[in-house]
C-alpha positions in Angstrom: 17.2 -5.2 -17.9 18.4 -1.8 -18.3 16.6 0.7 -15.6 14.7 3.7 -17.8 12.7 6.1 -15.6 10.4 9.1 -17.1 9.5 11.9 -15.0 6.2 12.3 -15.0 5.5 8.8 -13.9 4.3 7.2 -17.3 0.5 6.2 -16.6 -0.1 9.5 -14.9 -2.8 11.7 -15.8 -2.7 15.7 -15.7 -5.5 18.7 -16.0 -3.5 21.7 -17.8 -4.2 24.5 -19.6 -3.3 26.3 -23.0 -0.4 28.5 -22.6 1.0 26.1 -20.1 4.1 24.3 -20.5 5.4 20.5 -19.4 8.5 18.9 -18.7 9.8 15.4 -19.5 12.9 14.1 -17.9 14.4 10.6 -18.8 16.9 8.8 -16.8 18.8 5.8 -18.4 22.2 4.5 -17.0 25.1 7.4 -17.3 27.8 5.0 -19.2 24.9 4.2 -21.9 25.5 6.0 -25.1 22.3 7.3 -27.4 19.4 9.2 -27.6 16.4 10.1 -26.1 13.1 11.0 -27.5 9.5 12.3 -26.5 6.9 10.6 -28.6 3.8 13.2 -28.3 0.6 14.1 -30.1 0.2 17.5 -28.8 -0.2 20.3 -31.7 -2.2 17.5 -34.0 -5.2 18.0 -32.7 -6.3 18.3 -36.1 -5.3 15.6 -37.3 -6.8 13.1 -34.5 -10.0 14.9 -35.1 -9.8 14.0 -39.0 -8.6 10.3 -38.9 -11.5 10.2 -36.0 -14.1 11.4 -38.5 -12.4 9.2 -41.5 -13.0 6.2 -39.1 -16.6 6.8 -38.6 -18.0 8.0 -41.8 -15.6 6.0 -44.1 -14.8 2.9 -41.3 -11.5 4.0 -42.6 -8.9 2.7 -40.1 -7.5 5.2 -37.5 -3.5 5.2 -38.5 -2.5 7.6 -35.4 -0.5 9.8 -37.7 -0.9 12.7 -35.5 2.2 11.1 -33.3 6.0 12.7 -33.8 9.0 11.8 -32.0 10.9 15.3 -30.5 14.6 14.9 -29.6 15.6 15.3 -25.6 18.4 17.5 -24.3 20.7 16.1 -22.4 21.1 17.6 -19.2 23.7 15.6 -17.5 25.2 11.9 -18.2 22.3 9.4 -18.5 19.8 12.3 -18.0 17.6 13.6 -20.9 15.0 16.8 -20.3 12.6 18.7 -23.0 9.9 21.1 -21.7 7.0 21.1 -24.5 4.3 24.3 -24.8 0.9 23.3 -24.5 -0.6 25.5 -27.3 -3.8 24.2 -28.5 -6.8 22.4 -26.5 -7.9 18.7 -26.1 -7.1 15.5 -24.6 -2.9 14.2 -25.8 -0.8 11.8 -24.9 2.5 11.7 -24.4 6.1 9.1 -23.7 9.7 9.3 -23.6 12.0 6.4 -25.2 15.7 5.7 -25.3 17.3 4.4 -28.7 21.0 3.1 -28.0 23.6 3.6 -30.3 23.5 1.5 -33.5 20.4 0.0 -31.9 17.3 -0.2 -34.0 14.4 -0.6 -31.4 13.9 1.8 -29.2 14.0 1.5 -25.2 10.9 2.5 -23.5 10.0 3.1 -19.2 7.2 0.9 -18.3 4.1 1.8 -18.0 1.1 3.4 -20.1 1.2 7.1 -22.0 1.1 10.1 -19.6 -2.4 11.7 -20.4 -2.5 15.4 -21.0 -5.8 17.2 -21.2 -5.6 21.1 -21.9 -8.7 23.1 -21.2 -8.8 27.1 -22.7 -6.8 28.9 -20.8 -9.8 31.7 -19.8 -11.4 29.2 -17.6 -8.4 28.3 -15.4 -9.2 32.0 -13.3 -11.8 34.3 -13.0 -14.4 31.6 -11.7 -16.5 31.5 -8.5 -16.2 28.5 -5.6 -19.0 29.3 -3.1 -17.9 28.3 0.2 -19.4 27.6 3.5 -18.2 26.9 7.2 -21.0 25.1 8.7 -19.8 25.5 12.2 -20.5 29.2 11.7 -24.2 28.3 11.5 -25.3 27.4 15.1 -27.3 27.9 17.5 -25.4 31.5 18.2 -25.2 32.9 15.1 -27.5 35.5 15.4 -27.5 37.0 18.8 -24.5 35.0 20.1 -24.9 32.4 23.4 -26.7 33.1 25.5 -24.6 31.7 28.6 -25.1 31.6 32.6 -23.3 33.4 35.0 -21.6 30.4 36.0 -21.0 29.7 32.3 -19.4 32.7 31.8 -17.2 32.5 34.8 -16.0 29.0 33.4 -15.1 30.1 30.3 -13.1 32.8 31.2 -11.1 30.4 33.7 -10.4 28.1 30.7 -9.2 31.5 28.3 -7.4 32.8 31.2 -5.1 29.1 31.4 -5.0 29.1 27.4 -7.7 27.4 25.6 -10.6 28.1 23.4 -14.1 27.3 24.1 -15.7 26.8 20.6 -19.6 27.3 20.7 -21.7 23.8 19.4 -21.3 23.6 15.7 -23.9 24.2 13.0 -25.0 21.1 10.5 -25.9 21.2 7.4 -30.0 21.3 8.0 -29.1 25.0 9.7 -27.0 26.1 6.9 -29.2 25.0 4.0 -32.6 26.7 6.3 -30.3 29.8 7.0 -29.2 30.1 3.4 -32.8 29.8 2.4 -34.2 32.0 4.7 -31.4 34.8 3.4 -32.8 34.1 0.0 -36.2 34.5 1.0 -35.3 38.1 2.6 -33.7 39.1 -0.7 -36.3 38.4 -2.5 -38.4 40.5 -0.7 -36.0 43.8 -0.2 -35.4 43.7 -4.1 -38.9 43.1 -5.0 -40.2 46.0 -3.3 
């Protein structure tokens, strides 16, 4: 059996966004003598969307005539690339092949369709991840530790020969009673 790889992986799955753009690469043996294709449905949005509302108000059949076949470059013997613009929104798939020469089926990698889903591009910046380091949020975080004299003398012994002491951590009960209690006096400044 002849050994066909795709790059991506076929069966992989990928977030990306409109205005992105993706590359196939096919490997097939370098003394084989053909072509290579990417079989796609990217750009026919429209068209999925169409045979999907044929199927359910007319239980019309879905025909999946929203797939084309795009030729591959070759690169190099037995390599085959094609980088593909991601111009329009929705959930594609997507497969390289290999058709020998005077052959009349086509050689595919094994495996299942890569899965390409494209958000709008607008929401891939611009967005807000709150973050938290609950270790921040204990039992100094105020006024700092309170510590002994003979704590403090230890401590500096230990920084002197090169490590860190690091205070006793916060949990999650402190942040989430901090966090309200910060609310709480917000409310009250802006309210007044």
């Amino acid at each position: 059996m002849l050994s066909i790889l795709q790059e991506p992986e076929p069966g992989r799955s990928y977030h990306c966004y409109r205005g992105d753009t993706f590359t196939f690469t096919l490997r097939v043996p370098a003394d084989l003598s053909g072509s290579a294709f990417l079989r796609i449905n990217v750009g026919h949005a429209a068209t999925t969307r169409q045979e999907t509302i044929d199927a359910v108000l007319f239980q019309h059949p879905p025909l999946s005539r929203d797939w084309y076949d795009v030729p591959m470059r070759a690169t190099a013997p037995g390599v085959f690339e094609i980088k593909i613009p991601l111009l329009e929104t929705g959930h594609f798939e997507a497969k390289c092949y290999y058709l020998p020469d005077n052959a009349h089926q086509p050689l595919w990698p094994q495996g299942k369709n890569v899965v390409l889903n494209i958000s709008p591009a607008d929401t891939c910046g611009a967005n807000i991840i709150y973050n938290a380091f609950v270790r921040q949020f204990g039992p100094g975080k105020e006024h700092g530790l309170q510590l002994t004299d003979d704590q403090q003398h230890l401590v500096g012994d230990l920084d002197q020969s090169g490590y860190a002491v690091i205070p006793p951590s916060g949990t999650f009960a402190t942040l989430s009673l901090n966090s309200i209690l910060s609310f709480i006096t917000w409310g009250a400044a802006t309210s007044s």
